[in-house]
C-alpha positions as a printed NumPy array, in Angstrom:
array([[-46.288,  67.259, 119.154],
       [-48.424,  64.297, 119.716],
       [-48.901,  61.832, 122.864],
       [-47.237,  58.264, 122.598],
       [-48.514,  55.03 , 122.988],
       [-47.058,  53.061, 125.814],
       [-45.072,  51.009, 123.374],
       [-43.935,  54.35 , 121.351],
       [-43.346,  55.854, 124.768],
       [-41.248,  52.323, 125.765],
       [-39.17 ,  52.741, 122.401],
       [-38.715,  56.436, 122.862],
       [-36.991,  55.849, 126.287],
       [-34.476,  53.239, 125.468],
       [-33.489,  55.267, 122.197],
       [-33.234,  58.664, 124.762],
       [-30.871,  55.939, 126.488],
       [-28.663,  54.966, 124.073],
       [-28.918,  57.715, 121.867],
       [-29.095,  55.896, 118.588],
       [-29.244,  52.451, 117.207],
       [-30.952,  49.963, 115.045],
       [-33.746,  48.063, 115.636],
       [-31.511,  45.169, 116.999],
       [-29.816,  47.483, 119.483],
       [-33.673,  48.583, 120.819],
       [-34.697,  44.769, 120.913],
       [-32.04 ,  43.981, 123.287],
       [-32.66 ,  46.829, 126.013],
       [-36.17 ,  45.787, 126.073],
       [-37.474,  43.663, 129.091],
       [-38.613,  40.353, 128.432],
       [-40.853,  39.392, 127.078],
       [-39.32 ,  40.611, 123.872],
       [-41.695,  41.538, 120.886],
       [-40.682,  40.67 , 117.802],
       [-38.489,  42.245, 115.471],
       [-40.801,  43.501, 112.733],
       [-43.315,  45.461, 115.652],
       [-40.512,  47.077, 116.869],
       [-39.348,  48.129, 113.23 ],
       [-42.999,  49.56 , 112.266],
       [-43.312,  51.279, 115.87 ],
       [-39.696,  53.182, 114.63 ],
       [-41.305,  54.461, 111.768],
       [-44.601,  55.077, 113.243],
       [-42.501,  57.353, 115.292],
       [-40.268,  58.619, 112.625],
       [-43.711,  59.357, 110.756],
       [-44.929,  61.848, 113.865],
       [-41.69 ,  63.015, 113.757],
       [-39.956,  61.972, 117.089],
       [-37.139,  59.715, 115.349],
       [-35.084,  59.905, 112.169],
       [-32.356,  58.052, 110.684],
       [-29.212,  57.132, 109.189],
       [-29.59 ,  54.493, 106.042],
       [-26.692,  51.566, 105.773],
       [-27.415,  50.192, 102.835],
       [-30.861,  48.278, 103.543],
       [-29.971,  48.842, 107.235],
       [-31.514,  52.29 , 109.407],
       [-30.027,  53.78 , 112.229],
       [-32.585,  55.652, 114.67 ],
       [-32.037,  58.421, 116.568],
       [-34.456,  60.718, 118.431],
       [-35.391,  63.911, 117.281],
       [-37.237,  65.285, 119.8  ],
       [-35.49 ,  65.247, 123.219],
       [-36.834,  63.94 , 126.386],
       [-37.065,  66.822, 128.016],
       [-39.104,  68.72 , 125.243],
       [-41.456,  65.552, 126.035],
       [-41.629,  65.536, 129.791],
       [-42.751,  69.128, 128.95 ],
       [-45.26 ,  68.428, 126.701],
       [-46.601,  65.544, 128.893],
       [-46.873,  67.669, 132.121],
       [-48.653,  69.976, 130.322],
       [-50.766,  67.802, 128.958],
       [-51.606,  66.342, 132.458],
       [-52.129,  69.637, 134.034],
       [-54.494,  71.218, 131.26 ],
       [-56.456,  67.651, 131.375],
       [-56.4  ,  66.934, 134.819],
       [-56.077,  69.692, 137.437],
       [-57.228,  73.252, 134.775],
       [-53.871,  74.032, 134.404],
       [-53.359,  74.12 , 137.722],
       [-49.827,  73.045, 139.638],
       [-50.8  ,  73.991, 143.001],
       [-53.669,  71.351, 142.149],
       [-51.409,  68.917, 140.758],
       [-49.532,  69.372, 144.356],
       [-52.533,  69.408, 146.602],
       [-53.973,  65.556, 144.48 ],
       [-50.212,  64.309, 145.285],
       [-50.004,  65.51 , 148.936],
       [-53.264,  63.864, 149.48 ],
       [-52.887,  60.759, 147.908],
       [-49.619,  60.405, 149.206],
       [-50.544,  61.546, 152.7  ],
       [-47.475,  63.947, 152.49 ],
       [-46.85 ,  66.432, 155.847],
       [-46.3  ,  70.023, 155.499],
       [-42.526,  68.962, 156.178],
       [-42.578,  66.523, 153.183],
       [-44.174,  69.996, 151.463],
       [-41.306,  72.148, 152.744],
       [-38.82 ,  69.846, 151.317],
       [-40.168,  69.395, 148.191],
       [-40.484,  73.29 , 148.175],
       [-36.934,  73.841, 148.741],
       [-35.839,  71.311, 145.979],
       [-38.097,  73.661, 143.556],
       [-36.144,  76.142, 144.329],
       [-32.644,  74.978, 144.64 ],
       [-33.459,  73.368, 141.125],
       [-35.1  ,  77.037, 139.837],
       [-31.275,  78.688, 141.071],
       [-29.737,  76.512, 138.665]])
């Protein structure tokens, strides 16, 4: 797998959204201002090309969907933060936010215990 651009990254979420769509159906979920049609077309293939969208053809007309979920990608990312950022470290990933967040051990405790409610599930 291979790290998006923002504007792949911006595609990738609204298709996650609505699941799948043409290139109209992306245009219209996007915040203004709107690119135009055609660079949101060639992002879709630029991301169909590293294989995170494929489609349906219509005739002349291509419905996207995604192909990798977004959950395989938070993965990736994380893991791509931690290894580049903190040595693969999530202890030091937690220490940088405490600290830059000024979190208290009691914002600590409670972010602890959502770990592991979430881990039980």
């Amino acid at each position: 797998m291979r790290e998006l651009t923002r504007a792949e990254e911006q595609i990738m979420q609204i298709l996650w959204d609505i699941e799948k769509g043409f290139v109209k159906d992306i245009l219209e979920k996007m915040s203004e201002p709107k690119p135009a049609y055609n660079t949101v077309s060639t992002i879709v293939r630029i991301l169909e090309r590293k294989g995170f969208v494929n489609h349906k053809a219509y005739g002349k007309s291509h419905e996207y969907f995604p192909i990798v979920s977004k959950d395989e990608y938070r993965s990736f990312s994380i893991k791509n933060l931690l290894n580049g950022y903190f040595s693969g470290s999530f202890a030091k990933l937690i220490s940088f936010h405490a600290k830059d967040k000024n979190l208290d051990s009691k914002d600590l405790d409670k972010a602890m215990e959502e770990v592991k409610s979430d881990l039980k599930k």
